[in-house]
C-alpha positions in Angstrom: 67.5 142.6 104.1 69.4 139.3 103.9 71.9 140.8 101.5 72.4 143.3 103.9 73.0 140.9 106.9 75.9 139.0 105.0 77.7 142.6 104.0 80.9 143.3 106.3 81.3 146.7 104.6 77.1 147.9 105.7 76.8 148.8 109.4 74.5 146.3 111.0 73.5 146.4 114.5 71.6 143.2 114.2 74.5 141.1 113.2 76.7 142.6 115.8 74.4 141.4 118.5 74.1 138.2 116.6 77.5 137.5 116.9 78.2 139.1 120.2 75.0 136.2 121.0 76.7 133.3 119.2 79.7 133.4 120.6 78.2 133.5 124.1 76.5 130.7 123.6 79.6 128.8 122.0 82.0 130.4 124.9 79.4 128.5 127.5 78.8 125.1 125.8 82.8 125.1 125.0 83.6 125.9 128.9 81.1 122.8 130.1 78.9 125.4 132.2 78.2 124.8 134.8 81.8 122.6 135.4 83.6 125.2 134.3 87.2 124.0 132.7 89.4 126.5 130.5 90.3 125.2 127.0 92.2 126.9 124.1 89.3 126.7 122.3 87.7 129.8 123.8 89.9 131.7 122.2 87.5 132.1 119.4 84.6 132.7 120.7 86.0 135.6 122.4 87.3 136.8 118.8 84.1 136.5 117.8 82.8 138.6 120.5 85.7 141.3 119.4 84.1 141.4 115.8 81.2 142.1 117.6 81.9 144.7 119.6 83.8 146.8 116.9 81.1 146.2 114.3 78.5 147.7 117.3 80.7 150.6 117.6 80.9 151.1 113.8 76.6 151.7 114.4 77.4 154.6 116.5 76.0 158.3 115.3 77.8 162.0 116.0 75.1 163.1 117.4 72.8 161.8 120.1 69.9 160.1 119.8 67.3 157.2 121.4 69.6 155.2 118.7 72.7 156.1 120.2 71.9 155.6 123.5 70.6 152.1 122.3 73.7 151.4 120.7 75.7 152.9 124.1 73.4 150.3 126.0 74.6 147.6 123.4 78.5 148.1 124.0 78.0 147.7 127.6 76.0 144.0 127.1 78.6 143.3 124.9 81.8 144.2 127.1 79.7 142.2 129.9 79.9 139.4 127.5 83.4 139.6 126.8 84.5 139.8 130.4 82.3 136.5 131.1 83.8 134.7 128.1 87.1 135.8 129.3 86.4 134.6 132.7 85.4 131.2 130.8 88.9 131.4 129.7 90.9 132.2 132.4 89.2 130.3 135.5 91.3 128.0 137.1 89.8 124.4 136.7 88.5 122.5 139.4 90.6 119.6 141.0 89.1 116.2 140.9 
């Protein structure tokens, strides 16, 4: 299982989510939530959060299923995330 998590070229729905997590999690102690103030750095979280989403698409199947449907449901949290990291980015900073 561990091989399998490491392997780009294996589909992997767990470390898409992974990632999608981490770079959440990065995107909101880079920003200084709840002080929110834009850096360059959040650039890469929201690559991160790109790789992501694209290896969550990669899971999807031709046909439908419960697992496509959980996959569907998986590429909506993660555009949600990328929107909020990209709103991490972009928000104008507060003047003290």
């Amino acid at each position: 299982m561990r091989r399998r998590f490491f392997e780009v070229r294996a589909r992997s729905l767990v470390r898409a989510n992974v990632l999608v997590a981490v770079s959440m999690v990065g995107a909101l102690l880079l920003s200084g939530f709840p002080r929110i103030q834009p850096t360059g750095w959040q650039v890469l979280p929201a690559l991160v959060c790109v790789a992501g989403t694209i290896d969550t698409a990669r899971c999807m199947r031709k046909t439908w299923s419960f697992y496509h449907g959980g996959v569907l449901l998986c590429l909506y949290m993660d555009l949600m995330v990328l929107v909020a990291i990209l709103f991490f980015l972009f928000y104008p900073a507060s003047p003290n």
